[in-house]
VOBAVEX-647435 format. One record per residue: z, y, x of N, C-alpha, C in turn; residue number from 1. Coordinates in steps of 0.001 Angstrom, whole numbers, plus 500000, padded with zeros to 6 digits. Example, Ala and Ser with C-alpha at 12.3 -4.5 7.8 and 13.67 -1.06 7.14 Angstrom:
<recs>
+--------+--------+--------+--------+--------+--------+--------+--------+--------+-----+
|   n_pz |   n_py |   n_px |  ca_pz |  ca_py |  ca_px |   c_pz |   c_py |   c_px | num |
+--------+--------+--------+--------+--------+--------+--------+--------+--------+-----+
| 507800 | 494310 | 513190 | 507800 | 495500 | 512300 | 507800 | 496700 | 513200 |   1 |
| 507080 | 497750 | 512850 | 507140 | 498940 | 513670 | 507870 | 500030 | 512900 |   2 |
+--------+--------+--------+--------+--------+--------+--------+--------+--------+-----+
</recs>
This chain:
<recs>
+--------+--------+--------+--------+--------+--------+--------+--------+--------+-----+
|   n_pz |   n_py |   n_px |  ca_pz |  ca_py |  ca_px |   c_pz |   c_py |   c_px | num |
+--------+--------+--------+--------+--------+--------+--------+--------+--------+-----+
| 938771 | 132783 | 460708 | 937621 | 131980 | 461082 | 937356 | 130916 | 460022 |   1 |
| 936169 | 130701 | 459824 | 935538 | 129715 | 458791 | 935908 | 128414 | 459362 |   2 |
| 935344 | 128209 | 460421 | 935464 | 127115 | 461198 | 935733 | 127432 | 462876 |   3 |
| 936204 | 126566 | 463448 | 936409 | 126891 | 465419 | 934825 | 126297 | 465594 |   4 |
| 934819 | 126628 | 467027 | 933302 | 126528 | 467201 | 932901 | 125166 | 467738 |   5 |
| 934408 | 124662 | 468214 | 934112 | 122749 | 468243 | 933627 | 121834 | 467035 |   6 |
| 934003 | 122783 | 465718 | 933820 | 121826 | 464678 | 932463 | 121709 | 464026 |   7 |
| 931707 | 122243 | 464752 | 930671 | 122197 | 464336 | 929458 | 121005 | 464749 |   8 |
| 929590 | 121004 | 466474 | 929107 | 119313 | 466844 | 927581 | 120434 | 466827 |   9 |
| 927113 | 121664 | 467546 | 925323 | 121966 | 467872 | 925478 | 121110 | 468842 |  10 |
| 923867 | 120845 | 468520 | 922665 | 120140 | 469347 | 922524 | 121277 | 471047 |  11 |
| 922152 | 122217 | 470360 | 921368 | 123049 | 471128 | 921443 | 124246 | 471375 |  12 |
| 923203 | 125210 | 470719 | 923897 | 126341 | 471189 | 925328 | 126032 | 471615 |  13 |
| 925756 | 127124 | 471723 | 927388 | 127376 | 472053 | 927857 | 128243 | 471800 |  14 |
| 928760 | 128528 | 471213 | 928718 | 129508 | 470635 | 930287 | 130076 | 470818 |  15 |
| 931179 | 131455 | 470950 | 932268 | 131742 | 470806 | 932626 | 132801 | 469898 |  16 |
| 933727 | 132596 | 469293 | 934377 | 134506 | 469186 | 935738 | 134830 | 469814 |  17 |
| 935391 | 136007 | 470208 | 936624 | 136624 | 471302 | 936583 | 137723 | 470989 |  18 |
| 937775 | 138430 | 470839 | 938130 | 140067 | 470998 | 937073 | 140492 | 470556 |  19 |
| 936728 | 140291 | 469314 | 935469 | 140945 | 467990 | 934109 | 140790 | 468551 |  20 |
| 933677 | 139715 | 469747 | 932348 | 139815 | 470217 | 932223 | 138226 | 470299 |  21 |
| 931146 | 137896 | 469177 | 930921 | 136969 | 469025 | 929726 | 136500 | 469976 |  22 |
| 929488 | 135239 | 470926 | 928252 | 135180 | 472026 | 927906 | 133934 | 471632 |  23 |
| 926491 | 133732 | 471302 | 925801 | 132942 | 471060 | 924517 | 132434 | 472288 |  24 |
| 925058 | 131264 | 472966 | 924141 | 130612 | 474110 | 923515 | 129291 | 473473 |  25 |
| 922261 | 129684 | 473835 | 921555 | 128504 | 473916 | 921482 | 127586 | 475437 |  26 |
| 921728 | 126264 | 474833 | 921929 | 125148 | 476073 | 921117 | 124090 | 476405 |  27 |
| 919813 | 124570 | 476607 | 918770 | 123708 | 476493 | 918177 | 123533 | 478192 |  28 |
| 918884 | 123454 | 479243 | 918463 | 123503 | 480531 | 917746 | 122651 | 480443 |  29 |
| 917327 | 121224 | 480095 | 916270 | 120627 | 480584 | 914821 | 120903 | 480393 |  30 |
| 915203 | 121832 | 479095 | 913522 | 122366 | 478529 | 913499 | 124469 | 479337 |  31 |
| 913954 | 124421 | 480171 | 914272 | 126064 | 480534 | 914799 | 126935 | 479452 |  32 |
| 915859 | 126070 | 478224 | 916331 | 127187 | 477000 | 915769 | 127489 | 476168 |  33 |
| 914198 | 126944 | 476192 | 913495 | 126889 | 474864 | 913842 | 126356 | 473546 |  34 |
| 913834 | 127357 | 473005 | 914239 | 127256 | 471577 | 913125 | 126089 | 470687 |  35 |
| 913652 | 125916 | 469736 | 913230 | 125072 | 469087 | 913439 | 124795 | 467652 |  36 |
| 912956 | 124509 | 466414 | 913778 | 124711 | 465003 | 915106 | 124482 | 464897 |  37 |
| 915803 | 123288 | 465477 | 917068 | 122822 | 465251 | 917664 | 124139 | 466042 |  38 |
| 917484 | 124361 | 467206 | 917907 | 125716 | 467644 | 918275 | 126872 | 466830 |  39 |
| 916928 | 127560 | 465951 | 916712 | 128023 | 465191 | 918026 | 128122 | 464153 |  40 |
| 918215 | 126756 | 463194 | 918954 | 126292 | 462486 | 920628 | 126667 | 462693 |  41 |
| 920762 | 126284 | 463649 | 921888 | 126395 | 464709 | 922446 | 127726 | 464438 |  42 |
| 921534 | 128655 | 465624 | 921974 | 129999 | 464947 | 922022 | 130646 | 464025 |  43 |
| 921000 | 130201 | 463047 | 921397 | 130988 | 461457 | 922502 | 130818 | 460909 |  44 |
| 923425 | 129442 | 461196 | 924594 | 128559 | 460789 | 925850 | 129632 | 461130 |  45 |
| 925981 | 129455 | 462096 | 926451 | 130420 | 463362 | 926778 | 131758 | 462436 |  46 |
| 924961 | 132691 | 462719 | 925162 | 134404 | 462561 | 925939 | 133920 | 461057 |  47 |
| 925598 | 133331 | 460027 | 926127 | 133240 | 458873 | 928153 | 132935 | 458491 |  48 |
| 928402 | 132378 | 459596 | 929672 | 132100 | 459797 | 930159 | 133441 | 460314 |  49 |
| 929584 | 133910 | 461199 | 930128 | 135372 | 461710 | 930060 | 136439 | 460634 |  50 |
| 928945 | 136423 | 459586 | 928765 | 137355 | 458379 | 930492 | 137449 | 457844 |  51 |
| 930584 | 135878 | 457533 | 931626 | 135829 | 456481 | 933228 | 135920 | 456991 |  52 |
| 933297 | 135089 | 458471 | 934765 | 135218 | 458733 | 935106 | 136744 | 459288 |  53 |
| 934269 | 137835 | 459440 | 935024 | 139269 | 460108 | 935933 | 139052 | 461247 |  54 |
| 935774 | 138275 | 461622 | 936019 | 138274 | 463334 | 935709 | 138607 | 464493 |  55 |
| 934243 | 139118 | 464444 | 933383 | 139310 | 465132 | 932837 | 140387 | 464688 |  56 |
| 932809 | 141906 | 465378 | 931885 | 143123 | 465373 | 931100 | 143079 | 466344 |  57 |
| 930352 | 142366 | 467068 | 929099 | 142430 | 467729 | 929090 | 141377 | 467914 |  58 |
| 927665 | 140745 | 468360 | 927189 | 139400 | 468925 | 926362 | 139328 | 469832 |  59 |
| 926537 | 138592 | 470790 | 925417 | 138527 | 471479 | 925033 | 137534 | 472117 |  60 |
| 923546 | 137364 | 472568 | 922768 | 136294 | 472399 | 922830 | 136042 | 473854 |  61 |
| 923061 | 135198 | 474323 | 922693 | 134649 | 476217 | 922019 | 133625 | 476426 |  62 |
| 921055 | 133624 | 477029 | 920054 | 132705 | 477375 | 920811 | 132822 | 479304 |  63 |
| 921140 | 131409 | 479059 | 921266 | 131664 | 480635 | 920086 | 131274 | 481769 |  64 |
| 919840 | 131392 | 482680 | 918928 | 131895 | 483741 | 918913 | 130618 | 484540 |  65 |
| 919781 | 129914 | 484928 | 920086 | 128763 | 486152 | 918883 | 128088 | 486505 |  66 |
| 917883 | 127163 | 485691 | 916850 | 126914 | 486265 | 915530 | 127704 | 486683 |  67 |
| 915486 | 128748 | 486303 | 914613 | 129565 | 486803 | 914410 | 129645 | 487994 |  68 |
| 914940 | 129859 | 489262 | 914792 | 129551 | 490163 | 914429 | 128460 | 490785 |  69 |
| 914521 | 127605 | 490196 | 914055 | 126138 | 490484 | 912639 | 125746 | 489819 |  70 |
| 911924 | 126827 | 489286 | 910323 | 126479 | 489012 | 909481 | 126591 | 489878 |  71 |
+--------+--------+--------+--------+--------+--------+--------+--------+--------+-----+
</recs>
């Protein structure tokens, strides 16, 4: 690993790697998970860290759902 995923300090993902599946969440509940440039930023940081450390053979993206029901 390049870096652990605490050391990074996002605004606006979360990000893990586990058992070669790297998951990238966005944590924006007050706006319903809308993305946004720094968002944007975030994950390019991220997929780019996953390019280089080979830790990760798949990724995937989760937008979680929780306020939806509450619109």
């Amino acid at each position: 690993m390049l870096k652990k995923p605490e050391e990074y300090g996002f605004q606006d993902i979360i990000h893990e790697k586990t058992d070669w599946v790297a998951r990238i969440t966005i944590n924006r509940p007050q706006v319903y998970n809308a993305y946004r440039l720094i968002s944007l930023q975030e994950i390019c940081e991220v997929l780019h860290d996953i390019l280089w450390d080979g830790s990760a053979g798949l990724v995937n993206k989760v937008v979680p759902y929780e306020k939806l029901d509450e619109a």
